[in-house]
N, C-alpha and C positions, 0 to 999 in steps of 0.2 A: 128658425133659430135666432138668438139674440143680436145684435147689431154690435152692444155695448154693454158690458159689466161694471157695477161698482161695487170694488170689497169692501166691508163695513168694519174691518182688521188692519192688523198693523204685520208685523214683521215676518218672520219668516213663513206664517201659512197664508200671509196675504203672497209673498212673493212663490210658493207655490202654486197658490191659484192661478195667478199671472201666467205660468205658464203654461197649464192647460189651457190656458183662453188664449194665448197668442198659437198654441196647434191647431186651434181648433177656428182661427181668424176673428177671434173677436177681438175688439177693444177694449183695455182696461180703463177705471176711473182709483185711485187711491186717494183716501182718506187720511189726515196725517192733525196731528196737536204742533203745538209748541216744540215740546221734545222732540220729536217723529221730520222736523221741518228736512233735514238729512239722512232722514232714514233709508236704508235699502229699498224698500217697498215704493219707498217716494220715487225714489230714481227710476225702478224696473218700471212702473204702469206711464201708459200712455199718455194722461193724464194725471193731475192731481189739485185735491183742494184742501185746502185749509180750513178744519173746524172749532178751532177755539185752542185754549189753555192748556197746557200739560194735564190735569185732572182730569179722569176718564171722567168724571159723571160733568165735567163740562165740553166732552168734545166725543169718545168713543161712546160712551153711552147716552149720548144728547140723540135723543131719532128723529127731532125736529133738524135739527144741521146734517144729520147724513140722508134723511128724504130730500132735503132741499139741494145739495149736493148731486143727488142723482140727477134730481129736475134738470139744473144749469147743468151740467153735462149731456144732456139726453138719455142717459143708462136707462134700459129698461129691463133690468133686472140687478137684484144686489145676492151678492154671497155673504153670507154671516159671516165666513172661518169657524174658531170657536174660540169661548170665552166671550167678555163684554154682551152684546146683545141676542149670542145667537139662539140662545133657548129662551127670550122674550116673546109671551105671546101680544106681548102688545105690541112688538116692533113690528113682530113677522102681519098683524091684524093692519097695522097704518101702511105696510108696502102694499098690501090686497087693497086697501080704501084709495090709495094713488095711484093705483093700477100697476105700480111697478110690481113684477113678479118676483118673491122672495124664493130664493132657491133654497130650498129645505123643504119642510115637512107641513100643514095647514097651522097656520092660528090654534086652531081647536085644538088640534093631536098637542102642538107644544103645550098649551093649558095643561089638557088629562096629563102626558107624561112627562113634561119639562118638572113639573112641580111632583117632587117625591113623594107625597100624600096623595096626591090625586091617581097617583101611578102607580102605589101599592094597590089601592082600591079594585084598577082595571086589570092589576094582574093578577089580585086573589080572582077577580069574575071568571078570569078566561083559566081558572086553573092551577097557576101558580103557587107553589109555597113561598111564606114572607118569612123572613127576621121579624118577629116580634117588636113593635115599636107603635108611636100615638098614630093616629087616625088624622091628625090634623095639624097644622103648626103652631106653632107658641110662640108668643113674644112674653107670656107672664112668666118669669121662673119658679112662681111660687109651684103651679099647675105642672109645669116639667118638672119640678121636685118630685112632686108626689108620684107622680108615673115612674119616675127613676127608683123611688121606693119600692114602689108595687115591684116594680119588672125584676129587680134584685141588680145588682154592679157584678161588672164594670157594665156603663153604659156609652153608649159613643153621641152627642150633639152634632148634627149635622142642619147645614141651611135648605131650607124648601128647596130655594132656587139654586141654579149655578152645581158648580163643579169644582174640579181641581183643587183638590182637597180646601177650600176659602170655606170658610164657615164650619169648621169641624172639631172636634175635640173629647180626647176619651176621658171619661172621670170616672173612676172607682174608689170614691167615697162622697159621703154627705160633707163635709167641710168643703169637698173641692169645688163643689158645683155650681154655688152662686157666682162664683168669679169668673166658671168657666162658661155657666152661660150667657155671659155678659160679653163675654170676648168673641164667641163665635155668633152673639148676635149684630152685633157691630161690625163683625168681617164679615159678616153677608150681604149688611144694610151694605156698605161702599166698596162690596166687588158685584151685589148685583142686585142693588137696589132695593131689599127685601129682607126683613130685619127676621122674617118667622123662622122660627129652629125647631128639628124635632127631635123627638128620642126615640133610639132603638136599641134595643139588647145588643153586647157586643159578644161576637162568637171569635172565640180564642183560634187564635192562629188558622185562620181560613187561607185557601188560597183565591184571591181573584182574577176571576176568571170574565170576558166579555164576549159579546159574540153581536158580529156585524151584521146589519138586515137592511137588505136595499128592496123597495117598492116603485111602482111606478102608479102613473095615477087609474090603470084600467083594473083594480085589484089583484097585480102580479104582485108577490112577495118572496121574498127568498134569503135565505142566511149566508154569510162566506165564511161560516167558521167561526176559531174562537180567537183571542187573543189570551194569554197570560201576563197580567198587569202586577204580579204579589209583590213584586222588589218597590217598597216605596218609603219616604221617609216624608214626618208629617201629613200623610192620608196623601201624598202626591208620588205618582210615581216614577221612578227612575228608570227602569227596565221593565222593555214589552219583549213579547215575541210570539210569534204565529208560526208552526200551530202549540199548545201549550203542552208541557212534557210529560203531562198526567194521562194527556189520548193515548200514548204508545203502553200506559195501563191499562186502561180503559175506553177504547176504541168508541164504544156506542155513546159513550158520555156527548160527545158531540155531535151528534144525533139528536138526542132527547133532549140538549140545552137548546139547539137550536129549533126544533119545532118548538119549547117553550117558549122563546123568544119572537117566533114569526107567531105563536098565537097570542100574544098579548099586543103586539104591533097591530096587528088585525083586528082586534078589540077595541083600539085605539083610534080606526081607521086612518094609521097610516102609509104614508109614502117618502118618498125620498130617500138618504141617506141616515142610520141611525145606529145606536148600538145600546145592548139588554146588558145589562151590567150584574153578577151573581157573583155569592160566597157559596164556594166547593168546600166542606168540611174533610173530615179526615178520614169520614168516612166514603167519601164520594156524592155524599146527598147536595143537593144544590141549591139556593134559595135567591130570589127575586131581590136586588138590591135597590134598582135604580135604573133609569132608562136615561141615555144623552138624545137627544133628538137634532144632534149636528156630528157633523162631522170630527172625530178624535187625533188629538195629538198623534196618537200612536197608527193611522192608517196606513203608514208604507210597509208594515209588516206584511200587512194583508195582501196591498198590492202585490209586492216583490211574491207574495209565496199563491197567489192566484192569476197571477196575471194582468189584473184589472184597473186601470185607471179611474178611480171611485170620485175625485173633481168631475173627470168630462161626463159620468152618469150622474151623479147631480144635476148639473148642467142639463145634459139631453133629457131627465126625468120631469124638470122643473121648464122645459119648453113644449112637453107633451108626450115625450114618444116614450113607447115602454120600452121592459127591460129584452136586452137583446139575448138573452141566456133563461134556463129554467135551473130550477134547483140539482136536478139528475145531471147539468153542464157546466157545474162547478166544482173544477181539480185544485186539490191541493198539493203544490209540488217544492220539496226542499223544507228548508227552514231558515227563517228572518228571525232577526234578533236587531233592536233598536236602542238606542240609549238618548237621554236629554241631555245637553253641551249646556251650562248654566256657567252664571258670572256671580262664583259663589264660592266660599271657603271651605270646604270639606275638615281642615284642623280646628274650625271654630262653629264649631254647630251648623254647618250650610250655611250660614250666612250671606244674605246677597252681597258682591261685590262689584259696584256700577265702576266706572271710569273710562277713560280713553285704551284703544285695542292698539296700541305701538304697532304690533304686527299680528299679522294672520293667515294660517294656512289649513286649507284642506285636503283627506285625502284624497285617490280614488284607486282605479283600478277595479280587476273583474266583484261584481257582488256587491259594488261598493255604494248607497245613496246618500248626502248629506243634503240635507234643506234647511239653508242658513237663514237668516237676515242680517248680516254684519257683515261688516268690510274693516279693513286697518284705518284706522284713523277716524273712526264712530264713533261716540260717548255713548257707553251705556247709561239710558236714565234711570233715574229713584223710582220713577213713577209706576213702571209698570212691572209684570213677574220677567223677571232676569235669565228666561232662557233666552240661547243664542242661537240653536241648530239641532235639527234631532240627527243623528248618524244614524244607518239601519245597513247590515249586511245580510247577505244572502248565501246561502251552500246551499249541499245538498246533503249535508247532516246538519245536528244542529252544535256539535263539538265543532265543526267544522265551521260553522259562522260564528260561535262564540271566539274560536282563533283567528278568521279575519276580522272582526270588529277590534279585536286588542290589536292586530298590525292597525289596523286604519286608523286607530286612537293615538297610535306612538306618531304617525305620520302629520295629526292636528296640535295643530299651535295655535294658544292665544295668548299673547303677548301684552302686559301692560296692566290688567288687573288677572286677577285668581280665578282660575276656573276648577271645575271636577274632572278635567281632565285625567288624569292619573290616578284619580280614586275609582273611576267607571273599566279603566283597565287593569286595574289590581282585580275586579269583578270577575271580569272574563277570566282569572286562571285560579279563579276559588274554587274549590272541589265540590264543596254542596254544591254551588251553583250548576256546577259541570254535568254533575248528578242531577240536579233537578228536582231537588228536595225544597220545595221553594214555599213559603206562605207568606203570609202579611208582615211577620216577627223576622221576616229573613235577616233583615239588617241589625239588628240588633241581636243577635247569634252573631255574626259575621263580625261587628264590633269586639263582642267579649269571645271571642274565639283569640282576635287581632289581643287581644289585654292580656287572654292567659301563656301567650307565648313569650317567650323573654327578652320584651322589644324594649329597649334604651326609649321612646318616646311615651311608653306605657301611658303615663297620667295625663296625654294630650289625647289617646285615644278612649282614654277613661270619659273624658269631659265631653267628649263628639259624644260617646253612647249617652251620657246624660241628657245632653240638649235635642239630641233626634227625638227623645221621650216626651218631648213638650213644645209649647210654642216658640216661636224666635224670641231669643235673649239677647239683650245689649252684651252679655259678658264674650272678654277677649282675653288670650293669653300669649306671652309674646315670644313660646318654645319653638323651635322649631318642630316642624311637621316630617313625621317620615314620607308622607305624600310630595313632600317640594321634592324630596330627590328623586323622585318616580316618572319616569317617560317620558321621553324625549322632548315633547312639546313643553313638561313644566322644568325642563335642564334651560330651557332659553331663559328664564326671568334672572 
């Protein structure tokens, strides 16, 4: 087993890690910029070093200072987290070249399925059906025009590389689309280094659906299920939950996504920690979207509703030992339901909102996990995505965890700047929601549902449905929000 870890992440899933590695008696090493010199993550690890400049591409995504890092500390092995470098196969290739061990998945496997071309390719092989979309990436627009023509609108731009919705944009016309692919190729170049964009057919109101697959290196494979990701604004999502509400329709659906998903991992020969990413149509048919080859935001879902500790199998994966479970020895029990804590405006388009946290409190009690990075008196920086904490509840229905997540959410405060706070518990007592009638367009039903009722703020929620529809806008308005006087944590400001 490892002696010594260094995360190659910043905030709250680096302070997650931390602490499966101090259960499990290892030493942490934390990585930190300019901004980060006070961060949570700083404080919680054993260690820490200083890699440069507030600018990720000079400090989080620099892999000469985080290999060098490892060296002067002795780590002999790094966790990616996710985001910045972890689906890099060159980073995970220069850990195997300095012998530190990358806990993840090989070099090669992140190539084939880090890169969304490469990953269509091995999932048509082993079987899979695709979303319609190019073959390769594009940096020319003139060449992703014409594939946009051919394939017919709406089409959606997305980056080779990377995740969380960076790099993405829907266009449903020829006038929109020089601008649009110029923006999402610029957001790919400087969230993950890599300017290639590609196009794919957009299928109208899918639901998103994921599904977790852990290996180890002796060709064990195995899935844990599915997560449902559809609640998202700007391709990023806001609500997960495990297991997804369309199984209690369709029982076998979970079955059949996840033997598609263990057969294209296998295809890929991989290992590690990973998840298959698909659009459920309306019909229930399913199609091959994307593969993450790290570990996701939204894994406490899984945990809480399996059991499993999916850091310390990482870890013990990526030090040799297989998986201590077989497919037939995976329960699914209860239901999780998560949300993302952002430093963000929900009356003004989601807008990030950095600054000092005056004050800060969490909930807890039975069902209850919050994994922060912040404390009272932190500056949120400009520099990086402005989430603070994911919240995730547990029952054993899933109305049941949707009404502890809204207690748990009245019982969080953050104080000082604007959070979603009170928009994410207005969520939990939506009735579609309750129901389950959930696809990618949720929010924007949920919006013009909020308009056609005879709310005095009307034209503040008119202007959130417009700006969710597109990228971040500088525009502000200075009405009040029926959200400020919603839940107890935003009665404090």
């Amino acid at each position: 087993m490892f002696r010594k870890v260094l995360i190659a992440n910043r905030g709250e899933i680096a302070v997650r890690v931390m602490r499966t590695l101090r259960e499990m008696d290892i030493a942490s090493v934390a990585v930190f910029s300019d901004a980060d010199r006070r961060s949570l993550h700083v404080r919680r690890a054993d260690e820490a070093v200083h890699i440069g400049p507030s600018p990720a591409r000079e400090s989080y995504l620099a892999i000469d200072r985080i290999l060098d890092a490892a060296r002067k500390t002795g780590a002999d092995a790094i966790h990616p987290g996710y985001g910045f470098l972890s689906e890099n196969a060159g980073f995970a290739a220069a850990c195997e070249s300095a012998g530190i061990q990358f806990i993840g998945p090989s070099s090669d496997a992140i190539r084939k399925m880090g890169s969304k071309t490469e990953a269509r390719k091995v999932a048509v092989g082993a079987g899979a059906t695709v979303v319609p979309g190019t073959a390769e990436g594009m940096i020319d627009a003139a060449e992703a025009f014409r594939f946009a023509g051919a394939v017919g609108y709406p089409v959606m731009l997305k980056a080779v590389a990377g995740g969380g919705g960076k790099g993405m944009r829907r266009v449903d016309r020829d006038a929109d689309f020089a601008a649009s692919f110029e923006t999402a190729s610029s957001e790919a170049l400087a969230a993950f280094g890599n300017a290639e964009v590609y196009v794919e057919k957009l299928i109208e109101r899918p639901r998103h659906i994921e599904i977790q697959i852990l290996g180890d290196r002796h060709g064990n494979l195995i899935h844990l299920g599915e997560r449902e990701c559809s609640i998202q604004r700007r391709h990023q999502k806001v609500i997960e939950e495990c297991p997804s509400p369309v199984m209690s329709i369709e029982p076998s659906l979970r079955e059949r996504m996840g033997q598609a998903a263990v057969s294209a991992a296998k295809a890929a020969g991989y290992f590690n920690a990973g998840t298959v990413e698909f659009l459920v149509d309306a019909g229930r048919n399913f199609y091959f979207l994307e593969m993450n080859t790290r570990l996701q935001v939204e894994h406490p879902v899984t945990e809480m509703v399996t059991g499993l500790d999916l850091v310390r199998l990482q870890i013990e994966i990526a030090a040799g030992a297989r998986l201590p479970i077989g497919q037939e020895q995976v329960e699914w029990r209860g239901s999780a339901i998560e949300c993302r804590v952002y430093a963000e405006d929900p009356e003004n388009g989601f807008f990030p909102s950095p600054g000092r946290i005056a004050q800060y409190a969490e909930p807890s009690g039975p069902g209850v996990r919050i994994d922060s990075g912040v404390y009272a008196g932190w500056t949120v920086p400009l520099d990086y995505d402005p989430m603070l904490a994911k919240l995730a509840c547990w029952a054993g229905t899933r109305r049941h965890a949707a009404a502890r997540l809204g207690r748990a959410l009245s019982e969080c405060a953050v104080v000082g700047i604007k959070s979603n706070i009170a928009f994410l518990a207005e969520l939990m007592k939506d009735e579609e929601f309750l129901a389950g009638e959930l696809d990618t367009a949720f929010l924007e039903r949920y919006f013009e549902r909020r308009q056609s009722i005879n709310d005095p703020h009307e034209a503040i929620v008119s202007e959130v449905l417009k700006l969710a529809r597109k990228p971040l806008a500088l525009e502000t308005r200075a009405s009040e929000s029926r959200w400020k006087t919603m839940g107890r944590a935003e009665s404090l400001r």
